[in-house]
C-alpha positions as CSV (number, residue, x, y, z in Angstrom):
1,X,-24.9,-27.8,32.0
2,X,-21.8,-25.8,30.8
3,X,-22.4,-22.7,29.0
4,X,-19.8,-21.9,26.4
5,X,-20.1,-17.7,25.7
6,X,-21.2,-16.9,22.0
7,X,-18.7,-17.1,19.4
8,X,-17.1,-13.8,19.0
9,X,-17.3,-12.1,15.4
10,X,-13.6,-12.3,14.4
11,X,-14.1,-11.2,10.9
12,X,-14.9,-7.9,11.4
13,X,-11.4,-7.5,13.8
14,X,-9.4,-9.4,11.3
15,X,-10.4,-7.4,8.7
16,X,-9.5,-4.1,10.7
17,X,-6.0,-5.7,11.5
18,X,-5.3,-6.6,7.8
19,X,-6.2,-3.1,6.8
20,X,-4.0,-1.3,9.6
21,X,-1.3,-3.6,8.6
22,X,-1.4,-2.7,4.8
23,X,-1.9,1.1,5.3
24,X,1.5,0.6,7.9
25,X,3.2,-1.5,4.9
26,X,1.8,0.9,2.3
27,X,3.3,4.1,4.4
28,X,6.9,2.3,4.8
29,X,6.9,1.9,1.6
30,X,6.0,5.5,0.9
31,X,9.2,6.2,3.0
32,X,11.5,4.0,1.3
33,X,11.0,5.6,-2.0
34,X,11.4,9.1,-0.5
35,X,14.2,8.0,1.1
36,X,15.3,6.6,-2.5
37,X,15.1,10.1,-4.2
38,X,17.2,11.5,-1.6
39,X,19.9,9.1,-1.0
40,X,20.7,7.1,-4.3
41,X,22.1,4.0,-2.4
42,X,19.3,3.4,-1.1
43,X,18.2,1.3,-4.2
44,X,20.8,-0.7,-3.4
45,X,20.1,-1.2,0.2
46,X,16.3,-2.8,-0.6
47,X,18.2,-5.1,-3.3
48,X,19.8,-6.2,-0.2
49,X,16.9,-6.5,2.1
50,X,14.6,-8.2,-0.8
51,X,17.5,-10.7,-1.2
52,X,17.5,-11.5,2.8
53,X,13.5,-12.0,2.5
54,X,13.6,-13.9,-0.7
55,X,17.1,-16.1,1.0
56,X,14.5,-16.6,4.2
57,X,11.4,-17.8,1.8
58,X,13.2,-20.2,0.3
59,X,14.5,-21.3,3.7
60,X,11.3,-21.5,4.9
61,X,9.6,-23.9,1.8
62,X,12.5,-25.6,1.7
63,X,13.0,-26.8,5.1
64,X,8.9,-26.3,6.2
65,X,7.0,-27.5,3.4
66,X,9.7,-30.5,1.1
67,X,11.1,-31.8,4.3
68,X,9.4,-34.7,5.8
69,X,7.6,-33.6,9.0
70,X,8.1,-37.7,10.2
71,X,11.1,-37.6,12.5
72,X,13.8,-40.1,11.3
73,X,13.6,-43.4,13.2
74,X,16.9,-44.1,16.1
75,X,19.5,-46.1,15.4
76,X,19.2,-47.9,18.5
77,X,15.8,-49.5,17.2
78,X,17.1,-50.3,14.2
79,X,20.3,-52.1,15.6
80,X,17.9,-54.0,18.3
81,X,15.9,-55.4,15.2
């Protein structure tokens, strides 16, 4: 008989990664703003990089989540029908 190894407890690792992840965003952001104080343009510069993220979101729904996942059917069955 096959013997599958006990399931792993995930959650606890997940939870760690999340948490690293948002202390990482939550520094970068900490940056940005300093940065910000310093160098006025760099208001302008986020506006920018917000607008490329929110440009690739919409991309994403529009194109991942409207679009039919169904290929379209060939022309060559069509025409044979």
């Amino acid at each position: 008989m096959i013997r599958r190894p006990p399931p792993s407890n995930n959650g606890n690792r997940n939870a760690a990664t999340f948490l690293a992840l948002l202390a990482l965003m939550a520094a970068g952001l900490g940056l940005v703003f300093l940065t910000a104080m310093v160098l006025p343009q760099m208001a302008g510069i986020l506006a920018v990089g917000v607008g490329f993220f929110f440009f690739g979101a919409l991309h994403y729904m529009i194109w991942g989540w409207w679009m039919p996942s169904a290929p379209p059917d060939d022309d060559e069955e069509n025409d044979a029908a």
